[in-house]
Structure formats: C-alpha cells, structure tokens
C-alpha positions as CSV (number, residue, x, y, z in Angstrom):
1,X,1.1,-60.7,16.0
2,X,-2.3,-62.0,14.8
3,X,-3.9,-59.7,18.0
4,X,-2.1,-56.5,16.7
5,X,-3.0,-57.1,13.5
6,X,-6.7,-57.2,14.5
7,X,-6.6,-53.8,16.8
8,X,-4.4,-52.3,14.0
9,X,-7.3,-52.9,11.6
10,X,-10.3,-52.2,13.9
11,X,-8.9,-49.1,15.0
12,X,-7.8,-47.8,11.5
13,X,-10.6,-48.9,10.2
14,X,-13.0,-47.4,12.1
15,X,-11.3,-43.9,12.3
16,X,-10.8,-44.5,8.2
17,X,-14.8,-45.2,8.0
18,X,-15.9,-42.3,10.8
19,X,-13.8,-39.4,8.6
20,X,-15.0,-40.7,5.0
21,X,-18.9,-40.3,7.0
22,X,-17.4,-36.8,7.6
23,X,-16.0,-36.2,4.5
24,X,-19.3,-37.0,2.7
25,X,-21.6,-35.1,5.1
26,X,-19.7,-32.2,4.6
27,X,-18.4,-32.6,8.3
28,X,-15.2,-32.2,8.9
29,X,-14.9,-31.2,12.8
30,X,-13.6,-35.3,13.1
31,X,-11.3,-35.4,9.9
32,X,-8.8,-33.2,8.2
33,X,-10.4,-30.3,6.0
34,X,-9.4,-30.3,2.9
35,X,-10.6,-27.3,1.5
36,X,-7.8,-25.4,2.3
37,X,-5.3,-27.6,0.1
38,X,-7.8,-26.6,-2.7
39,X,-10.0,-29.5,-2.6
40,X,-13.3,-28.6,-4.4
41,X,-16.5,-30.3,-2.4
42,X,-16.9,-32.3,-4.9
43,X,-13.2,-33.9,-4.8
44,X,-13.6,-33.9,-0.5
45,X,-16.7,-36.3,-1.1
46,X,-14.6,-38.2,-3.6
47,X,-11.3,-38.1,-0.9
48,X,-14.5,-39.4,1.8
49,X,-15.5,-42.3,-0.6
50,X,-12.1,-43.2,-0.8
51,X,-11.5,-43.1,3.3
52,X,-14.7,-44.7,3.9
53,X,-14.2,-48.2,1.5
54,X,-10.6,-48.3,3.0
55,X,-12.1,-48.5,6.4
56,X,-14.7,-51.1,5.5
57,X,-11.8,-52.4,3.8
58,X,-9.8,-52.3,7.0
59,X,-12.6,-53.5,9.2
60,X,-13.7,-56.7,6.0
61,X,-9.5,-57.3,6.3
62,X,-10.6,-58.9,9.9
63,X,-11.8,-61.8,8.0
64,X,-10.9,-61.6,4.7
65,X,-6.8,-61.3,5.1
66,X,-7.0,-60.3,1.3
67,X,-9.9,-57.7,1.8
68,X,-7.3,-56.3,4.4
69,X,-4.4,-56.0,2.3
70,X,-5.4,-53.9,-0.7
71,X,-7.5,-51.8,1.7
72,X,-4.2,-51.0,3.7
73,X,-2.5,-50.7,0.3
74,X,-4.4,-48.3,-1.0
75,X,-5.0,-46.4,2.3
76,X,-1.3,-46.2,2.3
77,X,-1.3,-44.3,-1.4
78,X,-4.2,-42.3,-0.4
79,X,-2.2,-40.9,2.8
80,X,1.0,-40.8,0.8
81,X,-0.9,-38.2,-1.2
82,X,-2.0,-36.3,1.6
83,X,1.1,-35.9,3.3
84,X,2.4,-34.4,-0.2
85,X,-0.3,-32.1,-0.3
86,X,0.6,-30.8,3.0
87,X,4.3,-30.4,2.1
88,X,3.3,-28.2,-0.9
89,X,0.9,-26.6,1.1
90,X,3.9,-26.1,3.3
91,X,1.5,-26.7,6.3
92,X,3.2,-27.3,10.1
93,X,5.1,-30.4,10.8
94,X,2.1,-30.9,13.6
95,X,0.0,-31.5,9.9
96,X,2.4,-33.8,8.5
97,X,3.0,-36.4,11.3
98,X,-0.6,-37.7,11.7
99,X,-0.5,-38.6,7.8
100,X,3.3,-40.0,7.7
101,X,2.3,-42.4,11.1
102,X,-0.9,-42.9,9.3
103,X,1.0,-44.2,5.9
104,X,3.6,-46.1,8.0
105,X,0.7,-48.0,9.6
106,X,-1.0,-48.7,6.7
107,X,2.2,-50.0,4.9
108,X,3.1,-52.1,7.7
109,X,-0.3,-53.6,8.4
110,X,-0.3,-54.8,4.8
111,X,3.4,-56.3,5.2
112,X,2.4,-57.8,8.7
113,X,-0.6,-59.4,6.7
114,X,1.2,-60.5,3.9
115,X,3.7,-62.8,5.9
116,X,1.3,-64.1,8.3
C-alpha cells in the first residue's frame, strides 16, 4: 500500500502543481478553464494558488505523511467545489467525472495515509 500511496501522491501532485502553473500564467490549455463558471481572473489565479500548494502539498506528503494529509484534505474540498460548480453550471457528465474521481482520490489518499 505504501507504493500506491507514493504514485497516488506523485502523480496527483504533479498534475495538481502543473494546472495551478497554468492557472496562474493565465494558461489553461492543461487545466480546466474556469472562466466560463464565472470565475473572474483574479479568482482563477487564486483557484491556481490553491492547486499549486496542494500539489507541493501532495508531492512534500512523500515525506512528510502529515504534509500529505491536509494537502489531500484540502484538495479534496477544493474539487468538491468544483464538481458543484459544474452541476450548477449544468455542464456534461464528461465535466463532472474528472472532478468526482479527482475528490474520491483525494479522500482516499488521505484515509489510506491516515491508517498507515
């Protein structure tokens, strides 16, 4: 479990740390735009702060279990609230799945961390 644990967290966290670059460069070709859920820029560079310390989170997690755990945690809130927005938004279910997998991840890579 330890191994997954590590893969789940590199992986997650690099994606996590690659779209809050993208967020904040005003980029989004690699991440979700957000503009059309009526996201100023200002609040897409704040959504890409919030992607990018979750992902160095994720990625500091490898080492420091704790570090891990309330990035995941809070990665989980964060996607929580982006599949909402997409309900309202009443976007396609192909729109809703990447964030619900996304928040089931990051709720079970906390658990997984907890008990180990």
């Amino acid at each position: 479990m330890h191994i997954t644990l590590m893969i789940t967290g590199s992986l997650f966290g690099g994606l996590f740390f690659i779209s809050g670059s993208s967020h904040l460069a005003g980029a989004t070709r690699w991440c979700t735009p957000v503009g059309h859920l009526g996201f100023s820029a200002r609040a897409t560079r704040a959504i890409g702060v919030f992607e990018l310390a979750g992902g160095a989170g994720l990625l500091a997690g490898l080492w420091f279990p704790l570090a891990g755990i309330v990035a995941a945690g809070s990665l989980f809130l964060l996607t929580t609230g982006a599949l909402q927005y997409h309900h309202w938004y009443q976007d396609k279910p192909r729109k809703l799945v990447p964030a619900a997998l996304t928040a089931l991840v990051m709720l079970t890579h906390a658990a997984a961390t907890v008990v180990r």
